[in-house]
C-alpha positions as CSV (number, residue, x, y, z in Angstrom):
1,X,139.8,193.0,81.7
2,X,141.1,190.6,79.2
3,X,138.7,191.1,75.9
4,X,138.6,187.9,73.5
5,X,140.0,188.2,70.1
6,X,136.9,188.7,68.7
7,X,135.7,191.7,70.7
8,X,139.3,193.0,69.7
9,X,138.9,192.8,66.3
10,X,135.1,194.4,66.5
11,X,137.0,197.1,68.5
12,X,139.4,197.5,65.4
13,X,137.1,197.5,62.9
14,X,135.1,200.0,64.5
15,X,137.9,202.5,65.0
16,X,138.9,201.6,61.2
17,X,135.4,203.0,60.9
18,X,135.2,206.2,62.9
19,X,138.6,207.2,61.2
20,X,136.8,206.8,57.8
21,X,134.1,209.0,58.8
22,X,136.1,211.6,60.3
23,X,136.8,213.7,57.0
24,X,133.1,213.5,55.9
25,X,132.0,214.6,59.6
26,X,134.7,217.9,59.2
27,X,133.8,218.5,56.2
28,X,130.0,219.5,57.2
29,X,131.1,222.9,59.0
30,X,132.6,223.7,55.6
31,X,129.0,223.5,53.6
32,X,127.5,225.4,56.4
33,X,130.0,228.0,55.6
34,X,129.4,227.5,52.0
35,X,126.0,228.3,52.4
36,X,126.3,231.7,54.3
37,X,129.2,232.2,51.7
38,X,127.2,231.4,48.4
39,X,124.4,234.4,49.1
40,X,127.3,236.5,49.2
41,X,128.5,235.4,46.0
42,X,125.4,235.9,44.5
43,X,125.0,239.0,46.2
44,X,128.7,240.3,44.8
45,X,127.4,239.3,41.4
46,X,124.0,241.3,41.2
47,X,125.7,244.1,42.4
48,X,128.3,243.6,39.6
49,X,125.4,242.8,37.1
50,X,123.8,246.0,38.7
51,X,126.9,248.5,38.1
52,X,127.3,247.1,35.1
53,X,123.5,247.5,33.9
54,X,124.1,250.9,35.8
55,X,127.3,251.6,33.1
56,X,125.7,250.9,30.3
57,X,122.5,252.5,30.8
58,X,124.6,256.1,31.9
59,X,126.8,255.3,28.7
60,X,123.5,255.2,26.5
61,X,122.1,258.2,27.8
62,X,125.0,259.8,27.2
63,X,125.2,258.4,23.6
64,X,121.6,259.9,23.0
65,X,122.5,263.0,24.8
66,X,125.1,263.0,22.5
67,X,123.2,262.3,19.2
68,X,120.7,264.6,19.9
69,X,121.4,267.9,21.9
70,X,119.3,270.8,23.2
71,X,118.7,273.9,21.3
72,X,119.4,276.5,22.4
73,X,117.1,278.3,20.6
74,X,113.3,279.2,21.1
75,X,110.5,280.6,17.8
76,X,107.9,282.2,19.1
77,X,104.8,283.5,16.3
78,X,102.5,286.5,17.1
79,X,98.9,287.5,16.0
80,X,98.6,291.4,15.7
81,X,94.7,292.2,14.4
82,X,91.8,295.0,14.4
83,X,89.1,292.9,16.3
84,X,87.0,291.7,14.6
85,X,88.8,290.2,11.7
86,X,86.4,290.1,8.4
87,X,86.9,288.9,5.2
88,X,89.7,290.7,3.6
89,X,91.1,292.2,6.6
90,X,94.8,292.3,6.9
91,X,96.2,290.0,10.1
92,X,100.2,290.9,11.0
93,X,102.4,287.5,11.9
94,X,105.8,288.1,13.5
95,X,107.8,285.6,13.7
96,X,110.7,286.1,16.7
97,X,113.8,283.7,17.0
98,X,115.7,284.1,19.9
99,X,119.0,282.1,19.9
100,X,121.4,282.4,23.1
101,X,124.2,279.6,21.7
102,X,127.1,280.5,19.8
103,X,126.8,283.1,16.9
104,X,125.5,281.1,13.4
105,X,128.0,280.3,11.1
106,X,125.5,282.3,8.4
107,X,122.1,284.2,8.9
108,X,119.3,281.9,10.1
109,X,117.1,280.5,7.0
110,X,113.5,281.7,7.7
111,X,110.9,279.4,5.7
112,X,110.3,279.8,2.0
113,X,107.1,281.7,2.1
114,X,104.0,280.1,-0.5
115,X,101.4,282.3,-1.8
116,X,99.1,280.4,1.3
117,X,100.5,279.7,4.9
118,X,98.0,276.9,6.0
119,X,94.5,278.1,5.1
120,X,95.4,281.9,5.0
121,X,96.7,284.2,2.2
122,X,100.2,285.6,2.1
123,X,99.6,289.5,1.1
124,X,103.4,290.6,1.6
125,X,106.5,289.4,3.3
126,X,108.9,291.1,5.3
127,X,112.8,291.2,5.2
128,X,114.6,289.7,8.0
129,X,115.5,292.0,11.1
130,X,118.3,291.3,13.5
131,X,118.7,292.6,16.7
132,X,120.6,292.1,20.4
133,X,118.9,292.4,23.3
134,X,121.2,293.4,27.0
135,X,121.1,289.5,28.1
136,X,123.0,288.3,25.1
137,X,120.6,287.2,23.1
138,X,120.2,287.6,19.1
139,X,117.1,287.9,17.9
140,X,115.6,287.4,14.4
141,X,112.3,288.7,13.1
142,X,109.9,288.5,10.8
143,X,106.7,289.8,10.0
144,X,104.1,288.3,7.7
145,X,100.7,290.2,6.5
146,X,98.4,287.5,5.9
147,X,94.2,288.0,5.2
148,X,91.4,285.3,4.3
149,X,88.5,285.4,1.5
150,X,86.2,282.7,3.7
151,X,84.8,283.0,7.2
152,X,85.4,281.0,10.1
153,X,88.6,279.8,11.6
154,X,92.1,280.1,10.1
155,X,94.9,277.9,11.1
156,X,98.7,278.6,10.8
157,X,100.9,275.7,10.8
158,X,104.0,275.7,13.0
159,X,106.5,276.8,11.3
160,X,110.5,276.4,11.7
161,X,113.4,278.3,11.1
162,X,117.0,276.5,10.2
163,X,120.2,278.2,12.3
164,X,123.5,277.2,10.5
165,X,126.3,276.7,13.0
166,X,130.1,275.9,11.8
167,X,129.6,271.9,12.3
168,X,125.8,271.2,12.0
169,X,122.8,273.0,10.7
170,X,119.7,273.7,14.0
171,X,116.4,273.3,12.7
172,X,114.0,275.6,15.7
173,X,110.4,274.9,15.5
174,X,107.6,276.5,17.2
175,X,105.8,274.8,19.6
176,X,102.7,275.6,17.8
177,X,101.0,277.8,15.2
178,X,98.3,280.2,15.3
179,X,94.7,280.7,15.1
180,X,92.3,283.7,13.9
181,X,88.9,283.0,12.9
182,X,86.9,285.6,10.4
183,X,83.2,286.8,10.9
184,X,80.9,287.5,8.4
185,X,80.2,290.8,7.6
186,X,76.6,290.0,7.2
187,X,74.5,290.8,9.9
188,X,73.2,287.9,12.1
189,X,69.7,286.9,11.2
190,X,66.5,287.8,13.9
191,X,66.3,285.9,16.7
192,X,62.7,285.9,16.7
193,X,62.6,284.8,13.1
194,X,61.6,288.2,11.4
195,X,63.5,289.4,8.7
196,X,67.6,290.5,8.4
197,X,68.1,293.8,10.0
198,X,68.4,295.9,6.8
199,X,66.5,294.0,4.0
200,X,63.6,295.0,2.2
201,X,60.6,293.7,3.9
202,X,58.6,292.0,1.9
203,X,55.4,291.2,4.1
204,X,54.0,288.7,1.5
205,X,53.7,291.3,-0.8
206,X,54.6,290.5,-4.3
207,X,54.4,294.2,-5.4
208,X,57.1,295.1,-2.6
209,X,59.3,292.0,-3.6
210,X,58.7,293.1,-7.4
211,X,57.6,296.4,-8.1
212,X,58.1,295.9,-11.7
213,X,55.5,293.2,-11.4
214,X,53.1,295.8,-9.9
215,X,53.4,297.9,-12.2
216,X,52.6,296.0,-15.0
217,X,49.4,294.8,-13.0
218,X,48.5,298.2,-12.8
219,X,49.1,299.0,-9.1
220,X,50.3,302.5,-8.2
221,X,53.8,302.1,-6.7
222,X,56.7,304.6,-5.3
223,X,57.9,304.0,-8.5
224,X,55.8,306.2,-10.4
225,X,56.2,310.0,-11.0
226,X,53.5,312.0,-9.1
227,X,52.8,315.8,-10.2
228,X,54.0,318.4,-8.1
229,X,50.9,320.5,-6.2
230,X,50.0,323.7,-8.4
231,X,52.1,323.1,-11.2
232,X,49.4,321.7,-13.3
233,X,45.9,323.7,-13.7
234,X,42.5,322.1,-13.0
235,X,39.7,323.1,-15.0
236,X,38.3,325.3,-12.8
237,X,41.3,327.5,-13.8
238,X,41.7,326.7,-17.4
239,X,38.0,328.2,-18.8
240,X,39.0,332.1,-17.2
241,X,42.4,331.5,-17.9
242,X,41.4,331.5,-21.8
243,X,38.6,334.2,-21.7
244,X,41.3,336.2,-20.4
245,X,43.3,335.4,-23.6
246,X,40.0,336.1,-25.9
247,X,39.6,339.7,-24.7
């Protein structure tokens, strides 16, 4: 088959053609790849944003663990009391520190006692004791006598105790304070809304609230001196009494 020279150079250009489109068609296969490929890469780079978020979050904990360590310490305050507690009744505080780190560069510093701790009154204070108990521990105590001049309840801040150690001074606080509460010594008033067990009834009577008032108004009252029986002679007994005298 003999083709014209037209249909040969429609058969060249077309060939011209497919040869120009040949890189573009190859090159399709490569974005497919690209695209399983680019997940990947995102993938690689969260987890290196992850490790790295990872690294610096372990590095700041350990920076803050750093900055501010445990103690290894514990202050513990005790309530010793005759129940109830009145006005003016004494109320023992011991304060315990147990420590179980390494030994203080210098005795711990108990706090600087006021004539008041919170609302109660400091009567005396106690030296510092120290002591070593079979699990290694060193303990400090303290004891306090406190009392109160008001009733209700008392409240005892929680107080803190500074341990100095060779490179750094520990400050231990408790985890709270303590609490007593004072009764009156008064007796409670009558339920049924009669008079205080052990006052003077009264009744409406002003001579029993006043008996100087009664007096003066002329009432008889406990208050005035009664004669003894026989002491004094009627007077049937004085008019023989003195004709015995005349004879």
């Amino acid at each position: 088959m003999t083709l014209s020279f037209a249909a040969r150079a429609t058969l060249a250009s077309a060939v011209l053609l497919g040869l120009a489109l040949a890189p573009g068609l190859q090159a399709q296969p490569t974005a497919a790849d690209g695209d399983d490929a680019s997940p990947r890469t995102a993938e690689s780079s969260s987890e290196a944003q992850t490790a790295s978020a990872a690294d610096g979050t372990t590095e700041t904990q350990s920076t803050t663990g750093a900055a501010a360590p445990s103690v290894p310490g514990a202050l513990d305050v005790r309530l010793d009391a005759t129940l109830p507690v009145t006005v003016g009744d004494r109320v023992i505080a011991t304060l315990t520190l147990s420590w179980l780190g390494a030994a203080p560069a210098a005795p711990p510093r108990f706090p600087t006692w006021q004539d008041t701790w919170g609302s109660a009154v400091v009567v005396e204070v106690g030296s510092v004791e120290a002591e070593e108990d079979g699990a290694g521990r060193r303990i400090w105590r303290q004891r306090l006598e406190l009392t109160a001049f008001e009733t209700g309840e008392v409240s005892l801040p929680a107080p803190a105790v500074v341990v100095p150690l060779t490179d750094r001074s520990v400050e231990v606080r408790a985890d709270d304070g303590a609490v007593f509460t004072v009764e009156s010594v008064l007796p409670p008033p009558s339920e049924d809304g009669g008079p205080t067990p052990g006052a003077a009834p009264t009744d409406g009577d002003p001579a029993a609230a006043d008996p100087a008032a009664a007096i003066e108004g002329g009432a008889r009252t406990d208050l005035e001196p009664r004669p003894a029986a026989g002491l004094l002679p009627t007077a049937s007994r004085t008019v023989p009494f003195l004709v015995a005298l005349a004879l």
